[in-house]
mmCIF entry with sequence, helices, sheets and N, C-alpha, C, O atoms, coordinates in Angstrom:
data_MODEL
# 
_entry.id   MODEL 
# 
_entity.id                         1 
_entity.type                       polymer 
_entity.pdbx_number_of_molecules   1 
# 
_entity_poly.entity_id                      1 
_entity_poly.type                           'polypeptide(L)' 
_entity_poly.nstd_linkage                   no 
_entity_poly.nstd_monomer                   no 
_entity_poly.pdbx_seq_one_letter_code       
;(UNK)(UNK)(UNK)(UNK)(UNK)(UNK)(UNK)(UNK)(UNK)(UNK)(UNK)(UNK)(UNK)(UNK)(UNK)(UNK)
(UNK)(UNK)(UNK)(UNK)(UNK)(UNK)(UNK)(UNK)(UNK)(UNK)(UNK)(UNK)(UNK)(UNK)(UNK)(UNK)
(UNK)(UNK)(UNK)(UNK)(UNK)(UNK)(UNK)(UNK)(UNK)(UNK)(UNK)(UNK)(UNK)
;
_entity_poly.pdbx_seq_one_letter_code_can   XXXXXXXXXXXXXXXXXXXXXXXXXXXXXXXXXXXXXXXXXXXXX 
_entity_poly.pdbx_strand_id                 A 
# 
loop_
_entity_poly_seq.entity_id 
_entity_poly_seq.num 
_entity_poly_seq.mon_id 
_entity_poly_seq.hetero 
1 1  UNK n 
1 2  UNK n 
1 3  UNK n 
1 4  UNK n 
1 5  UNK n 
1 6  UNK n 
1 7  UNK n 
1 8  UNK n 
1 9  UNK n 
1 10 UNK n 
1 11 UNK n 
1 12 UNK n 
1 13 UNK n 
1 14 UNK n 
1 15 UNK n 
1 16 UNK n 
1 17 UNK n 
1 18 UNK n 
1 19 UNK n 
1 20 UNK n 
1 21 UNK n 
1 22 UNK n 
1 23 UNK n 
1 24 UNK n 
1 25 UNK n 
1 26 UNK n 
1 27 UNK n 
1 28 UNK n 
1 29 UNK n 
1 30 UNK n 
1 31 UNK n 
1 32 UNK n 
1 33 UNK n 
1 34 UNK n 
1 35 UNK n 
1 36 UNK n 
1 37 UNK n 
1 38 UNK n 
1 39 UNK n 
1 40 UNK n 
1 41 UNK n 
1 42 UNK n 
1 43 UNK n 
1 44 UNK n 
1 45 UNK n 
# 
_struct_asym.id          A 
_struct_asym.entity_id   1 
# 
loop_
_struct_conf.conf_type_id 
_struct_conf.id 
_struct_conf.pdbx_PDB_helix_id 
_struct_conf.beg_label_comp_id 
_struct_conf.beg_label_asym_id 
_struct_conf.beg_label_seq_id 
_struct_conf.pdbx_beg_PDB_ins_code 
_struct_conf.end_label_comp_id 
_struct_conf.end_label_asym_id 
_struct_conf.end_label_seq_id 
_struct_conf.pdbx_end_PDB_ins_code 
_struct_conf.beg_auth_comp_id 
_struct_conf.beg_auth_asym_id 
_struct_conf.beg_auth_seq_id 
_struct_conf.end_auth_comp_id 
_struct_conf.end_auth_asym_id 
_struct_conf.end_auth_seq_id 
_struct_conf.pdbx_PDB_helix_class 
_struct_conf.details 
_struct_conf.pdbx_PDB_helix_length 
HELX_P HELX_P1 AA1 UNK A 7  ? UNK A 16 ? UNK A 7  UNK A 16 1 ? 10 
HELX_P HELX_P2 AA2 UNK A 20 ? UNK A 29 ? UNK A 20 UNK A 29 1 ? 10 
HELX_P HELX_P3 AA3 UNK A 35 ? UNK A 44 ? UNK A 35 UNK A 44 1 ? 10 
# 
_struct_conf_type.id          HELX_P 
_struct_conf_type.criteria    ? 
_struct_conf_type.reference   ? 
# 
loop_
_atom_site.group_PDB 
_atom_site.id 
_atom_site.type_symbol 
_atom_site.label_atom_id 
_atom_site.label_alt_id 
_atom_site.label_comp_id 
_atom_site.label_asym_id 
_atom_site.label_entity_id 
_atom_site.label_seq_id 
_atom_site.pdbx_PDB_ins_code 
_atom_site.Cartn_x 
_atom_site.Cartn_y 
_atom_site.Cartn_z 
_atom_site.occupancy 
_atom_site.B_iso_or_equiv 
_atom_site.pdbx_formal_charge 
_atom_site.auth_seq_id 
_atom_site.auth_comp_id 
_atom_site.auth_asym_id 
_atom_site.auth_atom_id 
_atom_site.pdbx_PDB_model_num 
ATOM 1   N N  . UNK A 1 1  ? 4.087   -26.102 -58.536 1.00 0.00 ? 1  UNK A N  1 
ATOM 2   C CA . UNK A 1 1  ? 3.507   -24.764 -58.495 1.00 0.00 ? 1  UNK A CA 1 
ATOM 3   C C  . UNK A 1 1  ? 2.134   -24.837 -57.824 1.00 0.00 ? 1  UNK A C  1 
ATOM 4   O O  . UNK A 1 1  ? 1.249   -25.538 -58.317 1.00 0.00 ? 1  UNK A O  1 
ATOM 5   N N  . UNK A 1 2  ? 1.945   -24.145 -56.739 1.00 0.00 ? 2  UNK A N  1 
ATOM 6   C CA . UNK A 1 2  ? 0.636   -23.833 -56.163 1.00 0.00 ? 2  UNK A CA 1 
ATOM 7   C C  . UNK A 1 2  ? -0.253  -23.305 -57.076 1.00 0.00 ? 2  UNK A C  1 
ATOM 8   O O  . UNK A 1 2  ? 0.184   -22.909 -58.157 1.00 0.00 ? 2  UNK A O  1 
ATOM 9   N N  . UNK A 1 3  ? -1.798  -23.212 -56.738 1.00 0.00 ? 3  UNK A N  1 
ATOM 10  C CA . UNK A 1 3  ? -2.819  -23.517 -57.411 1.00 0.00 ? 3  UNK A CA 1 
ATOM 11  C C  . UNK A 1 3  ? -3.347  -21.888 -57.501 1.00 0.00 ? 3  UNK A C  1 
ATOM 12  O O  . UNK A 1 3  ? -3.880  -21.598 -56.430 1.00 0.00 ? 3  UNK A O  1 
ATOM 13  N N  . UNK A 1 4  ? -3.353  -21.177 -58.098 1.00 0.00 ? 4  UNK A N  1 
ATOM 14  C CA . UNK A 1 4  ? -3.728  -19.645 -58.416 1.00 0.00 ? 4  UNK A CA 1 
ATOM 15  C C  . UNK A 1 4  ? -5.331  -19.496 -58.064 1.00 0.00 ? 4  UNK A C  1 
ATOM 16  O O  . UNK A 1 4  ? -5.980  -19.092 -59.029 1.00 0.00 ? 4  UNK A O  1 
ATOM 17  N N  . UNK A 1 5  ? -6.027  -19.722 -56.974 1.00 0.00 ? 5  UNK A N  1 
ATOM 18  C CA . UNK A 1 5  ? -7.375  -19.581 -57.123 1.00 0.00 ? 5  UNK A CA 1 
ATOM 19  C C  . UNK A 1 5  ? -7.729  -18.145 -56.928 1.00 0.00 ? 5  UNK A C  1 
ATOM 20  O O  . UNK A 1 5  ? -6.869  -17.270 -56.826 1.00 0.00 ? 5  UNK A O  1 
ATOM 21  N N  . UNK A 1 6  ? -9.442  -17.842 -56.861 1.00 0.00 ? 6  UNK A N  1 
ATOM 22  C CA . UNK A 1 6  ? -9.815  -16.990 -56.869 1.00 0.00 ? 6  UNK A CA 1 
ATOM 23  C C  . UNK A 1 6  ? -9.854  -16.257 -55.274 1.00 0.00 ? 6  UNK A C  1 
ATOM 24  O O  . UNK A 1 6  ? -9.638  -15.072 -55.018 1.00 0.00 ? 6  UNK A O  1 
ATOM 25  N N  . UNK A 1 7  ? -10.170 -17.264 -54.398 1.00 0.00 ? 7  UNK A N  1 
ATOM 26  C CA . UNK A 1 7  ? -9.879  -16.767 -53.127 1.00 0.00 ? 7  UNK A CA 1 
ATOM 27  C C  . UNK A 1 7  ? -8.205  -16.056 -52.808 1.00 0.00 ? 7  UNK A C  1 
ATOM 28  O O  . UNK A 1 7  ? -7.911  -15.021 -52.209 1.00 0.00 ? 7  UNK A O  1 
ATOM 29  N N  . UNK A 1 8  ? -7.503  -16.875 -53.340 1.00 0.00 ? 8  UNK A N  1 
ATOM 30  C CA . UNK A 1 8  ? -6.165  -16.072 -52.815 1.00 0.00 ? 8  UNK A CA 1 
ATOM 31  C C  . UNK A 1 8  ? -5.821  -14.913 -53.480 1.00 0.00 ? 8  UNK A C  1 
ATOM 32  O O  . UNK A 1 8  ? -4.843  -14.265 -53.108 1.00 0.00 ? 8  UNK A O  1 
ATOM 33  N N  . UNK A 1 9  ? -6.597  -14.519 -54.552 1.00 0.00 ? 9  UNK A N  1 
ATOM 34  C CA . UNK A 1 9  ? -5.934  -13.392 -55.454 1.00 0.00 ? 9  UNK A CA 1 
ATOM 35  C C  . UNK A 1 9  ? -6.909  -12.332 -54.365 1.00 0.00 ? 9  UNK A C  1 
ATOM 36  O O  . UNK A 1 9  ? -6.383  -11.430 -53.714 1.00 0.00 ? 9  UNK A O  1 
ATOM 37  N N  . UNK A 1 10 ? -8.305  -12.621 -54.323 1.00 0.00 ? 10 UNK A N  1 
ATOM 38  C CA . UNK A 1 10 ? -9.327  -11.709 -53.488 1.00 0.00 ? 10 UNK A CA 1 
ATOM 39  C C  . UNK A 1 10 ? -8.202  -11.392 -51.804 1.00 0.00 ? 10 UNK A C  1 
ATOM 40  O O  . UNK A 1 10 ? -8.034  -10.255 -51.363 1.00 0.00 ? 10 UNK A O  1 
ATOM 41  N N  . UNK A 1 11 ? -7.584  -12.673 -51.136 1.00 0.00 ? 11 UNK A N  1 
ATOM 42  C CA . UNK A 1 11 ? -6.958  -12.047 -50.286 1.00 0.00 ? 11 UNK A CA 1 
ATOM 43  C C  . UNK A 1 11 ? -5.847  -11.239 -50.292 1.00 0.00 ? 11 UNK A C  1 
ATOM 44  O O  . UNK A 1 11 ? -5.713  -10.525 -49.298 1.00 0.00 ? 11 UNK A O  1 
ATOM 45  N N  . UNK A 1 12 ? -4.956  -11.163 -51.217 1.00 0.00 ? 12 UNK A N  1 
ATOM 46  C CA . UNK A 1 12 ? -4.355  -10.560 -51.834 1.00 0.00 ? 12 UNK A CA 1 
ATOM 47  C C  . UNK A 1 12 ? -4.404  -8.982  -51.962 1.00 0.00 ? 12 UNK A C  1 
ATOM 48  O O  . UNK A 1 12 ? -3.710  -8.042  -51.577 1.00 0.00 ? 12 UNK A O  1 
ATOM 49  N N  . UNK A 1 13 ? -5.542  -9.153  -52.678 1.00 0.00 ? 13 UNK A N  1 
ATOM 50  C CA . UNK A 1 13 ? -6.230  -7.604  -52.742 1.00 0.00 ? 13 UNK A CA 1 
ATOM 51  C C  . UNK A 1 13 ? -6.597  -7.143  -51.685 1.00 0.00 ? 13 UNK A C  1 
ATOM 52  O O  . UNK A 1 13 ? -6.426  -5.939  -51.493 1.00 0.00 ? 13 UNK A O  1 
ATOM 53  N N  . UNK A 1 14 ? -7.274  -8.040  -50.580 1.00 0.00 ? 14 UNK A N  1 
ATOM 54  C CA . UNK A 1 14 ? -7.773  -7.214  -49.132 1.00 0.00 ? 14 UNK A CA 1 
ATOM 55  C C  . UNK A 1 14 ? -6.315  -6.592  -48.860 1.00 0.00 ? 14 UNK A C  1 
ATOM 56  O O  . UNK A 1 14 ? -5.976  -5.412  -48.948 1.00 0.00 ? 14 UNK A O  1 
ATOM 57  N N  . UNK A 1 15 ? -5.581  -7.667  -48.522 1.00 0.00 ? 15 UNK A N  1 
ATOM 58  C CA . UNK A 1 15 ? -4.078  -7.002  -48.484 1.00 0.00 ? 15 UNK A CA 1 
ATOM 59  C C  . UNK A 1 15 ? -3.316  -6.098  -48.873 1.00 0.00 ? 15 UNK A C  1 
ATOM 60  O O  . UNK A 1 15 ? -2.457  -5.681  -48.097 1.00 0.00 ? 15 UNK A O  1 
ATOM 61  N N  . UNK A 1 16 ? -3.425  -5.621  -50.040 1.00 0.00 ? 16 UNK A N  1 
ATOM 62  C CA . UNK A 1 16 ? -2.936  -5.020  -50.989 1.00 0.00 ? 16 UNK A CA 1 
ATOM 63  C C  . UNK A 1 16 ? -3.559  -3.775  -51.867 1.00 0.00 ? 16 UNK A C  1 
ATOM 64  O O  . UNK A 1 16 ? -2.766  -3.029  -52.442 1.00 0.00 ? 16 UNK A O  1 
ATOM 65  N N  . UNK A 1 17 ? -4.706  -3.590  -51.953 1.00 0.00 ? 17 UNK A N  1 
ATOM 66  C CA . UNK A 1 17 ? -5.245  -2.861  -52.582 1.00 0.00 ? 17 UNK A CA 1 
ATOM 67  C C  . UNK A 1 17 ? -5.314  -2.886  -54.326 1.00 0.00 ? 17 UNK A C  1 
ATOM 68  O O  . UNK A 1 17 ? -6.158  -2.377  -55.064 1.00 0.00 ? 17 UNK A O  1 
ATOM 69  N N  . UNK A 1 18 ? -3.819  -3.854  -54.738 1.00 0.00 ? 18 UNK A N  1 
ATOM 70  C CA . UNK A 1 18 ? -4.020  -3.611  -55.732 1.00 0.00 ? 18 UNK A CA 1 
ATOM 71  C C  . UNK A 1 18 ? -5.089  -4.453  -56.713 1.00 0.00 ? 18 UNK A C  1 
ATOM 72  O O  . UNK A 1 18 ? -6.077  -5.030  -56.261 1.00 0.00 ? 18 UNK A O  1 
ATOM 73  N N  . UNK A 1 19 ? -4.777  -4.431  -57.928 1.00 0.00 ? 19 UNK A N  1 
ATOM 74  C CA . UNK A 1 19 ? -5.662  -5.120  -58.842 1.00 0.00 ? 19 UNK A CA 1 
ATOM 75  C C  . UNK A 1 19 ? -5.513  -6.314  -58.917 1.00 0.00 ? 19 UNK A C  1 
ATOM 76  O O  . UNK A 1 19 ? -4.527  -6.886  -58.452 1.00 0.00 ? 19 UNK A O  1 
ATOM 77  N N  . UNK A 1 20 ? -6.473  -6.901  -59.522 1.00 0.00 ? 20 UNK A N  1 
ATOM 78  C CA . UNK A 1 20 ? -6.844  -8.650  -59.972 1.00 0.00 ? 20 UNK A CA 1 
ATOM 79  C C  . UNK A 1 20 ? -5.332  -9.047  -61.051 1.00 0.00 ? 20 UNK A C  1 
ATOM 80  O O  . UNK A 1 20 ? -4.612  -9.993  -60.733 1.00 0.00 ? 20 UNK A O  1 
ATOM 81  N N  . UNK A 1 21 ? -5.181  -8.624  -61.666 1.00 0.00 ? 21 UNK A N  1 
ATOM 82  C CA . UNK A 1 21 ? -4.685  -9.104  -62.919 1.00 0.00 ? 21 UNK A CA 1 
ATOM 83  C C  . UNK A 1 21 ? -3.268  -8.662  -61.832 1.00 0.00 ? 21 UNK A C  1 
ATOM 84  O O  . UNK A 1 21 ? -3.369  -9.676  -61.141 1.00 0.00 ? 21 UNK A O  1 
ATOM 85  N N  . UNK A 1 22 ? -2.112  -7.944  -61.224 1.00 0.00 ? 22 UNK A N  1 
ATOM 86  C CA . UNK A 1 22 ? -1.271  -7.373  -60.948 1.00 0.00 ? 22 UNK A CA 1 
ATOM 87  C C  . UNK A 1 22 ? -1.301  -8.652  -59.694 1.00 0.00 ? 22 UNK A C  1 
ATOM 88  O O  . UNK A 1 22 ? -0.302  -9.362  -59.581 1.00 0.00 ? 22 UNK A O  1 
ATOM 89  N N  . UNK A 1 23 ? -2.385  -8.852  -58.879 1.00 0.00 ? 23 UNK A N  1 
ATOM 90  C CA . UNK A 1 23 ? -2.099  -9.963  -57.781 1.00 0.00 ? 23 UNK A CA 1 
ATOM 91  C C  . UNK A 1 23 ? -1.776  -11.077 -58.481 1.00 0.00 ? 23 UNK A C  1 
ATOM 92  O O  . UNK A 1 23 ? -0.716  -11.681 -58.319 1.00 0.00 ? 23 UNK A O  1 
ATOM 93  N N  . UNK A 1 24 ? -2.834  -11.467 -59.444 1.00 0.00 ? 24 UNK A N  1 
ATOM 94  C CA . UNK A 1 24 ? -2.297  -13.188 -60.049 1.00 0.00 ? 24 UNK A CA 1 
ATOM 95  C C  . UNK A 1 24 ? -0.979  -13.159 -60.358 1.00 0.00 ? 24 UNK A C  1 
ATOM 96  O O  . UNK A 1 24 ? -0.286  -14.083 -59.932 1.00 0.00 ? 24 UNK A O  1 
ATOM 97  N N  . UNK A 1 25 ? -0.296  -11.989 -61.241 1.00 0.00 ? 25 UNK A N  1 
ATOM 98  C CA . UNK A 1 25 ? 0.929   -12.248 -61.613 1.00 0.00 ? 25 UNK A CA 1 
ATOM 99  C C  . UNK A 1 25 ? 1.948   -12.508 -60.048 1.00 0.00 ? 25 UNK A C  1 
ATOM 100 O O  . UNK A 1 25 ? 2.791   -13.359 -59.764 1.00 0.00 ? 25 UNK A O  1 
ATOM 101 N N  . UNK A 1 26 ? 1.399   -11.376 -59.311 1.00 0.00 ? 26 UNK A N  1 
ATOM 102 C CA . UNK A 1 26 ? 2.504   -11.806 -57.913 1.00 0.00 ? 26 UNK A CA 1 
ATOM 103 C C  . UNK A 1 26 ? 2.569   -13.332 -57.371 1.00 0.00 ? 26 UNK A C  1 
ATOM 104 O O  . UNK A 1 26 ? 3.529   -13.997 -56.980 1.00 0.00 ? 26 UNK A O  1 
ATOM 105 N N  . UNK A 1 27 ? 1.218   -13.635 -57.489 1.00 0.00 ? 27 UNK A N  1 
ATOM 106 C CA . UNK A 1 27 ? 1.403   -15.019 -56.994 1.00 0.00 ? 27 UNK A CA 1 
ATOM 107 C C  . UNK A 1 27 ? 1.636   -16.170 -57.562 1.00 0.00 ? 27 UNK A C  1 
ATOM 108 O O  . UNK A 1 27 ? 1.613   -17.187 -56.869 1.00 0.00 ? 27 UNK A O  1 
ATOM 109 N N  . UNK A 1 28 ? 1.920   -16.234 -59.005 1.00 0.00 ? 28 UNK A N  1 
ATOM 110 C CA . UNK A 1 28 ? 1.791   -16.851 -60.183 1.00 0.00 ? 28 UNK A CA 1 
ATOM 111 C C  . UNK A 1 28 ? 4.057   -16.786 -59.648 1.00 0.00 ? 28 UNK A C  1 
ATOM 112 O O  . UNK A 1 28 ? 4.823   -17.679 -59.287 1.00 0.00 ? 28 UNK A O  1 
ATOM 113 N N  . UNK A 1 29 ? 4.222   -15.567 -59.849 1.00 0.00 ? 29 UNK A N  1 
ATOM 114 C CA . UNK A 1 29 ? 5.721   -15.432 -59.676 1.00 0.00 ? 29 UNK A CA 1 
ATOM 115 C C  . UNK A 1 29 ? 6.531   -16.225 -58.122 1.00 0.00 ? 29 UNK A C  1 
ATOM 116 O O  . UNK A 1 29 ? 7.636   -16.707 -57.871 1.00 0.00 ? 29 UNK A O  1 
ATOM 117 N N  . UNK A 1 30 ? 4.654   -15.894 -57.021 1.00 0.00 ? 30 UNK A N  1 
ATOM 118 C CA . UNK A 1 30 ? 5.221   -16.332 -56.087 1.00 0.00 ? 30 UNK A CA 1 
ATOM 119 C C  . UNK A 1 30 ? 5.092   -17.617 -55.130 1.00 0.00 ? 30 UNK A C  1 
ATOM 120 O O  . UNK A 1 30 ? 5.212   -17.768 -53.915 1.00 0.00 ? 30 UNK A O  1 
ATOM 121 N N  . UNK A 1 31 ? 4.735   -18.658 -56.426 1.00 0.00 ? 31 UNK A N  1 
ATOM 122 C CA . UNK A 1 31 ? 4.256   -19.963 -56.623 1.00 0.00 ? 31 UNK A CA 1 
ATOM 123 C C  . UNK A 1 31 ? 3.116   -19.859 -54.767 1.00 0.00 ? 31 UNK A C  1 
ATOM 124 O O  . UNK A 1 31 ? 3.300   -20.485 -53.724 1.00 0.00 ? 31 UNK A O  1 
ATOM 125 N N  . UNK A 1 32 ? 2.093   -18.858 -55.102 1.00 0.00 ? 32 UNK A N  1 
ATOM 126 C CA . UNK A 1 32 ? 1.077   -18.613 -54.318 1.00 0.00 ? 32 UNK A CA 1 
ATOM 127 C C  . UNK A 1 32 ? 1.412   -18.689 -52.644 1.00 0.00 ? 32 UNK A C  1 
ATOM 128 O O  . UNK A 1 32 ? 0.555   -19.145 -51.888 1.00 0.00 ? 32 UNK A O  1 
ATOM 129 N N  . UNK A 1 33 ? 2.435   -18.313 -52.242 1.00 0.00 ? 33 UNK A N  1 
ATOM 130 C CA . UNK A 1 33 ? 3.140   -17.240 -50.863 1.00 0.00 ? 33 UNK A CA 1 
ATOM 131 C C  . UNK A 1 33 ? 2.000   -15.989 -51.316 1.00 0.00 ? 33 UNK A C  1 
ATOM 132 O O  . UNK A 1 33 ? 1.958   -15.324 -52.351 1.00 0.00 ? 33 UNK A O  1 
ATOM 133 N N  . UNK A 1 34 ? 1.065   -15.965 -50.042 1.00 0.00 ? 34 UNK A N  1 
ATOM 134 C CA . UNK A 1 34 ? 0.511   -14.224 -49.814 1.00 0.00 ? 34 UNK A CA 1 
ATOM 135 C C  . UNK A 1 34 ? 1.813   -13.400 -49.330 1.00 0.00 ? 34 UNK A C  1 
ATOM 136 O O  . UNK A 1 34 ? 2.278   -12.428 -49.926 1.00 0.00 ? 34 UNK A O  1 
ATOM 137 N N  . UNK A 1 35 ? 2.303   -13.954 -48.168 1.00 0.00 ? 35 UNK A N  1 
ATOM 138 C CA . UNK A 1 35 ? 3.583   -13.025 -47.971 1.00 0.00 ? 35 UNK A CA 1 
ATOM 139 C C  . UNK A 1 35 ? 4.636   -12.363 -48.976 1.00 0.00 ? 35 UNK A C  1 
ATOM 140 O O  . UNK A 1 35 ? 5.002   -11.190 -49.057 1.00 0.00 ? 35 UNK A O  1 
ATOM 141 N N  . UNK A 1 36 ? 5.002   -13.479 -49.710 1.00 0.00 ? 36 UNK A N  1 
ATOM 142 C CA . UNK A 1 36 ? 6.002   -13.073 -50.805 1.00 0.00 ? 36 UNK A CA 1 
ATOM 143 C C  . UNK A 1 36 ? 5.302   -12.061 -51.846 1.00 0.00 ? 36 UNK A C  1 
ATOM 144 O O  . UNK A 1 36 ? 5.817   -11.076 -52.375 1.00 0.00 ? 36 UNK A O  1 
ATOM 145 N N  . UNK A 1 37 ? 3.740   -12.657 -52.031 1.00 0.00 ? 37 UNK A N  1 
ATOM 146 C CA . UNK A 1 37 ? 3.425   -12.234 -53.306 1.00 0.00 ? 37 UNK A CA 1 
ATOM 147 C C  . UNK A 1 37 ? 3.056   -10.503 -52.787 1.00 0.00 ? 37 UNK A C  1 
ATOM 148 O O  . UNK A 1 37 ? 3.341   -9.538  -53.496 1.00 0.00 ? 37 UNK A O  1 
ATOM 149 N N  . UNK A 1 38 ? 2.507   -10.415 -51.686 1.00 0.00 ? 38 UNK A N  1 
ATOM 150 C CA . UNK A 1 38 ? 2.689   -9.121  -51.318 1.00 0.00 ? 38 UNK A CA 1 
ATOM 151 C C  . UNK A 1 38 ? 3.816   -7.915  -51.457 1.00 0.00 ? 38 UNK A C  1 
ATOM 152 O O  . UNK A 1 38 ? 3.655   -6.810  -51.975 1.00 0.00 ? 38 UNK A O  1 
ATOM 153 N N  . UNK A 1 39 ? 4.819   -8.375  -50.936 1.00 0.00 ? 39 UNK A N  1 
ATOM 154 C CA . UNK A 1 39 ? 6.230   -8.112  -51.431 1.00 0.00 ? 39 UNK A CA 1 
ATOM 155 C C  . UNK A 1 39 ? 6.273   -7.962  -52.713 1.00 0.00 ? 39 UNK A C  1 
ATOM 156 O O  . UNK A 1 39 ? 6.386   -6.873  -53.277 1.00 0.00 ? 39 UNK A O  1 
ATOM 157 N N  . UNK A 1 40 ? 6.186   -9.039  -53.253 1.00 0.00 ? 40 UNK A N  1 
ATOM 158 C CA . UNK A 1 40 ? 6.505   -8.732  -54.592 1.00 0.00 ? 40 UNK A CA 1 
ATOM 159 C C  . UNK A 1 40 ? 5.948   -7.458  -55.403 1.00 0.00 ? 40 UNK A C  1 
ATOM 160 O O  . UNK A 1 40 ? 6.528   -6.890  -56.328 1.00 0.00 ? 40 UNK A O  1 
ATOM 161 N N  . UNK A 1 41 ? 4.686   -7.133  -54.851 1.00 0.00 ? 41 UNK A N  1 
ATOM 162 C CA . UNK A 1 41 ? 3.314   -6.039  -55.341 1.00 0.00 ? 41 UNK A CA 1 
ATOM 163 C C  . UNK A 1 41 ? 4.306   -4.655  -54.841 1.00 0.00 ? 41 UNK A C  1 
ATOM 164 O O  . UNK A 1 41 ? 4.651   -3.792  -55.648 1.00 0.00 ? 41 UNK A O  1 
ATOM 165 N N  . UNK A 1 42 ? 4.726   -4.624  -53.209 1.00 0.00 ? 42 UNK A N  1 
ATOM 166 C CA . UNK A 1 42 ? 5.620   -3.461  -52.784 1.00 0.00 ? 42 UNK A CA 1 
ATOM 167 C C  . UNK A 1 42 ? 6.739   -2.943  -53.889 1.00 0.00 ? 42 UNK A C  1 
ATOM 168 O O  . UNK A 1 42 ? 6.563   -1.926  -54.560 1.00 0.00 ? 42 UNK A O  1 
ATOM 169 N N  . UNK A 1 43 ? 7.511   -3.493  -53.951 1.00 0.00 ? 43 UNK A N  1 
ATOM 170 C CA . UNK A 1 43 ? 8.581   -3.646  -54.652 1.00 0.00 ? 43 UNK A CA 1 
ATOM 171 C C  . UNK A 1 43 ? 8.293   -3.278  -56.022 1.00 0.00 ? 43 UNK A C  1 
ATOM 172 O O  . UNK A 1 43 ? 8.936   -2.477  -56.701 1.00 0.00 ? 43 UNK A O  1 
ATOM 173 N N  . UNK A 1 44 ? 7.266   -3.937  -56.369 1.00 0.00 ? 44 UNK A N  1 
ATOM 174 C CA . UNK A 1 44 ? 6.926   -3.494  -58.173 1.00 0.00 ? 44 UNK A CA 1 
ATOM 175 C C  . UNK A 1 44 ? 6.524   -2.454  -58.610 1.00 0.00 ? 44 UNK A C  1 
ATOM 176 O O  . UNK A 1 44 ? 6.387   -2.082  -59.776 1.00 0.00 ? 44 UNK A O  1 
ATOM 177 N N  . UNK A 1 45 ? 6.185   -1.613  -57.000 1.00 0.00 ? 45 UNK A N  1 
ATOM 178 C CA . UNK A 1 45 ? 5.365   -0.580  -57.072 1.00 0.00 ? 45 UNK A CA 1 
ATOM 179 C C  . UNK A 1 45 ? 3.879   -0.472  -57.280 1.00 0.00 ? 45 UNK A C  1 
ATOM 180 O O  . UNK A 1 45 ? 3.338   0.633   -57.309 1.00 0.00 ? 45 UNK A O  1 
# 
């Protein structure tokens, strides 16, 4: 499992708009893929 830091959740959010706590879980799910974990944020709504 990739490493959940604070920089990737912050890029995440540039990306995404959404929240802190809603990115970690995407990337936490998306063993830290910005691509996927983005997706994953679309999709979840």
């Amino acid at each position: 499992m990739a490493e959940i830091n604070a920089e990737l959740v912050k890029q995440l959010r540039q990306m995404t708009g959404a929240g802190i706590m809603d990115c970690k879980k995407a990337l936490k799910e998306t063993n830290g893929d910005l691509e996927a974990a983005a997706e994953y944020l679309r999709k979840a709504g």
